[in-house]
N, C-alpha and C positions, 0 to 999 in steps of 0.2 A: 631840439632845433631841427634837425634831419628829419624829423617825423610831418613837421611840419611846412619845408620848406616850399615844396611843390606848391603850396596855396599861396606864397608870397610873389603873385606875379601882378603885371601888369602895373598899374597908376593906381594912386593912392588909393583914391576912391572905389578902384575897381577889386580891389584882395577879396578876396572869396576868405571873410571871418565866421562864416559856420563851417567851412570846410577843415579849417586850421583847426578851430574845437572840435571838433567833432574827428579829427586825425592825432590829435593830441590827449584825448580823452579816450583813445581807445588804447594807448600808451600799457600794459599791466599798473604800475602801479598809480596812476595819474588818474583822481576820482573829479576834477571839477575843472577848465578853464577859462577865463573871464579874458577875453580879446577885446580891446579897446584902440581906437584908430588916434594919433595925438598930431596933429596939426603942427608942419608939414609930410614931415615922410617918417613914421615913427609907428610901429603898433607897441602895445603895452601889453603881455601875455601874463596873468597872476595866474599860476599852479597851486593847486591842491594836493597832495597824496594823500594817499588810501592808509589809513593809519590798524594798522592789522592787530586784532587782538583773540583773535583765535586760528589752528587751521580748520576749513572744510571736507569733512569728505576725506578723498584720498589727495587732491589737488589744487585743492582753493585756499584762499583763504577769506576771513570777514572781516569788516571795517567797523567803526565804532558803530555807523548807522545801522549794522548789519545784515550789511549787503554784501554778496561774494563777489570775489575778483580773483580772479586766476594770473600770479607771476610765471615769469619763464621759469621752466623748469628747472629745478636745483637750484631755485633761490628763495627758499623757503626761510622764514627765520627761527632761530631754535627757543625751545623754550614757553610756545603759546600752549593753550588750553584747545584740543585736540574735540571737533564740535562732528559728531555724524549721525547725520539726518537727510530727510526727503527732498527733494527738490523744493522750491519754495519755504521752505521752514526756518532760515537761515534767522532770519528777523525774528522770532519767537523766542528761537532756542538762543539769541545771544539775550534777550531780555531774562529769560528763566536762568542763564549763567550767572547772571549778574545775583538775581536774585535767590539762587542757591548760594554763592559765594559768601554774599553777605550774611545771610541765613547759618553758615556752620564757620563763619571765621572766629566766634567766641569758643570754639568746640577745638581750635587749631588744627582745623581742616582745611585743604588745599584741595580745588580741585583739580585732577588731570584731564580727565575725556567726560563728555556730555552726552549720550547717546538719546537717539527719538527714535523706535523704529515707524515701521509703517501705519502702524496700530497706534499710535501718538502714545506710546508705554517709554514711560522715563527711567533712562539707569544712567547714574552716578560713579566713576571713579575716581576715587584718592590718588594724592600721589604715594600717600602708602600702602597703595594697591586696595584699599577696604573698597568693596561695592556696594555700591545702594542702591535698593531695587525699589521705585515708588511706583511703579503701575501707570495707568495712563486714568484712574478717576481720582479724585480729590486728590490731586500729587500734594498741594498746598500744606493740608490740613495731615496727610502723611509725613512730609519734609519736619510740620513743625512738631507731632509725635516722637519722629527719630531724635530732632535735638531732646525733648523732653526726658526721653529713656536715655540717651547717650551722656546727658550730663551727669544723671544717678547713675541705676546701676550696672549700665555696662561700659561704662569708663576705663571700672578698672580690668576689662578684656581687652580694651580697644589691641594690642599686640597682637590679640589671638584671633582677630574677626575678619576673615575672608569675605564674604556678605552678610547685607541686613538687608533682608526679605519684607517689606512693609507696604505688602499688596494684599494683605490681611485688614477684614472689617473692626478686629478690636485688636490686637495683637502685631505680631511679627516673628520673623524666622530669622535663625542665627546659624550661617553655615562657618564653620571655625577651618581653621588654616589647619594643614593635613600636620597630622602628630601634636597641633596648639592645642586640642578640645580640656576645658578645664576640669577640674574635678571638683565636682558639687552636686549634688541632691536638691531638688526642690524645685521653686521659682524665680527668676534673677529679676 
């Protein structure tokens, strides 16, 4: 209401209602408002927030649409999925969230942070710290290789797997947790 007040001047008619939205929407967490005039002396303000489902960055965070919004500082909420990438990218990488998420939640994977660098090269971390490195060409067709391998036979490492390197044309790399490397011979 403070944010907005300055625009409530003058006769009915005369309130400046773009100025009210447009001072209300610049709010951090306030993504839409629908100002409505209601006969006699009455405006009708319906608020939106920004329903945050990752942080950005060091300092933002994204909305379901995802689009970033920056709250005041140290009001961060705990506990989102941790998204760092390019400027404009925000929309992308919250769709590739989703659909990594969905992708390794039969695997009981969780993910923690999302990374894109500049190079549009995707890496992956767990929240039990495992990394996945998909590269920036067929991430796709990479992602669905890692489930493939990950449901056979390196399941039974998953304790021991620091990264899974699957920036490889037929294959993949397996960097092991320092002193976890298993003992075996062969091909896994």
């Amino acid at each position: 209401i403070e944010a907005v007040t300055p625009y409530v001047t003058g006769s009915f008619l005369d309130v400046n209602v773009a100025g009210i939205r447009a001072a209300g929407e610049a709010l951090p967490w306030v993504s839409q408002i629908q100002v409505r005039r209601v006969w006699p002396d009455t405006l009708h303000l319906m608020v939106s927030e920004h329903q945050a489902i990752a942080l950005w960055n060091e300092d933002g965070l994204v909305n379901t649409r995802g689009q970033v919004f920056y709250p005041e500082s140290g009001k961060m909420p705990a506990g989102l999925i941790q998204l760092f990438g390019p400027e404009g990218s925000s929309e992308l990488m919250s769709r590739q969230l989703v659909t990594i998420q969905q992708s390794v939640d039969s695997l009981g994977l969780r993910v923690k942070s999302l990374t894109m660098d500049e190079r549009r090269s995707w890496q992956v971390k767990f929240t039990d710290d495992m990394q996945l490195q998909l590269g920036r060409a067929e991430s796709e067709q990479r992602l669905a290789r890692f489930i493939r391998v990950f449901e056979g036979p390196l399941a039974s490492y998953r304790d021991q797997i620091k990264i899974v390197d699957m920036r490889y044309t037929n294959g993949l790399a397996v960097v092991w947790k320092t002193g976890k490397q298993p003992d075996f011979n062969g091909i896994v």
